[in-house]
C-alpha positions, 0 to 999 in steps of 0.5 A: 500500500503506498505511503499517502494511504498511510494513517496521517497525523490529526486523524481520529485515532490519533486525536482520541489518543491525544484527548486520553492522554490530557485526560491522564494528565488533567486527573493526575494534576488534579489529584495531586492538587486535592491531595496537597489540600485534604492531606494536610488537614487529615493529617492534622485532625487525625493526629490531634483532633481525639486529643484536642477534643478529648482534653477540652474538659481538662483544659480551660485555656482551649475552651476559654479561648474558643468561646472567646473566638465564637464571641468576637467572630459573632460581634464582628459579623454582627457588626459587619452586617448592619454596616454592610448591608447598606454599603453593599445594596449601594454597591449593586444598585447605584451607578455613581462617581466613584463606585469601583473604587470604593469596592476596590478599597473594600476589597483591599483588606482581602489580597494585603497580608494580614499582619499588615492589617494589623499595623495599619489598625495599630496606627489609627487605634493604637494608644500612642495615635489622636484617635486611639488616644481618644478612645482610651480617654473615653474609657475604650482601649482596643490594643491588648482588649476583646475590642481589639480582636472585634476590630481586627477581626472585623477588618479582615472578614467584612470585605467577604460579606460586603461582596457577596452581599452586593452579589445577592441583592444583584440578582435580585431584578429591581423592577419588584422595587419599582413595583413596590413603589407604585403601589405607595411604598417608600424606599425603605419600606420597599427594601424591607418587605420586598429586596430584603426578603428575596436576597435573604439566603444571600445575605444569611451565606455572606454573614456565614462565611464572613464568620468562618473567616473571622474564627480563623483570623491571626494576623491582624489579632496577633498584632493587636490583641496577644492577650486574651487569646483567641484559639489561633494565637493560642494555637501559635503560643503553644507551637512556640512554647512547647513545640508541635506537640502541643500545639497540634491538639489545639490547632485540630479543635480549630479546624474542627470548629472551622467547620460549623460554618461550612457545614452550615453553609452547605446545608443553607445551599441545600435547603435553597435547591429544595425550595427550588 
């Protein structure tokens, strides 16, 4: 048979060939990459999470510092919802001057590195600053205090919500509004009984995940507030003081509490395709 009726290169065979072969290589990259994530977690949990949940009763530092992480996580969400919302409703139905770059700074706080959060909120609320200065005089001292882990707190998780706040009211199309208002509603009564309502489950997934990242926050505590200890500063306490063994039990029982609100996540999203 002459060499023209040989099988040339881009024929089907030869292109299933080449689509396996980036198959192997997609899951292979992929598996690597999912191993990389989950192994460290498992291996973390499996080592100390029995012993960090078995010694809660024992130790009173881990529970204390726990509560207090839930606390101020829960203040900081709080506060990071009633004065988000609003931003975030701006953000996604106004068309101003200004507008991205307002959310660009918004969204600062989430690519800079934390530490450097935390010197920059040390140089507007730090005692030795005419700010920080007056809030002392006032009788509120946020460096060293539970005010000063809200804030830093506060600082580095609000952009999640603000974002994701501004996503959900987004979907909501704005001509329900405008339909509320035709029929003598204001514009907040509106807002209240008509957007409100329909970007809920938005809303209530950004406070959850604004409160995850809040739970998990060091950097900008650290900075701020060493003591009292929140788990992830007591976490890195104990690796500096007594080494990994230590510190693992401890840092096991974080994970395991950083996963309420995933869990709680997931079972909004699922509760939200059911209503579907």
């Amino acid at each position: 048979m002459p060499l023209a009726a040989e099988r040339a290169p881009g024929t089907p065979a030869s292109s299933a060939a080449a689509r396996g072969a980036g198959a192997i290589v997609v899951a292979l990259a992929a598996s690597v990459f999912l191993l990389f994530i989950v192994a460290p977690v498992a291996g973390l949990v499996a080592s100390g999470g029995w012993r960090g949940l078995a010694g809660l009763g024992a130790d009173r530092e881990l529970r204390e510092s726990l509560v207090l992480t839930a606390f101020t996580a829960t203040v900081a969400t709080v506060l990071g919802v009633i004065g988000g919302t609003p931003v975030a409703y701006l953000l996604a139905r106004r068309a101003f001057r200004g507008r991205a770059l307002i959310a660009a700074i918004i969204d600062l706080p989430l690519v800079i590195p934390h530490p450097v959060a935390g010197i920059a909120l040390l140089l507007v609320l730090g005692r030795a600053t005419p700010f920080g200065a007056a809030l002392y005089a006032a009788g509120l001292r946020v460096t060293g205090s539970i005010t000063g882990i809200v804030c830093a707190m506060l600082f580095v998780s609000a952009p999640l919500y603000v974002s994701a706040a501004r996503e959900a009211f987004a979907r909501i199309d704005s001509r329900y509004e405008s339909v509320a208002r035709t029929l003598g509603d204001d514009a907040w009564r509106a807002f209240r009984r008509v957007t409100l309502p329909l970007a809920g489950r938005g809303l209530t997934a950004a406070a959850i995940v604004m409160w995850g990242r809040a739970i998990s926050e060091f950097g900008a505590i650290v900075i701020l507030t060493y003591n009292p200890k929140v788990a992830s500063v007591l976490s890195y306490d104990r690796f500096t003081s007594t080494g990994l063994s230590g510190a693992v039990p401890a840092a096991a029982v974080l994970v395991l509490f950083a996963l309420l609100p995933l869990v709680a996540l997931r079972a909004l999203r699922v509760d939200e395709r059911r209503g579907r």
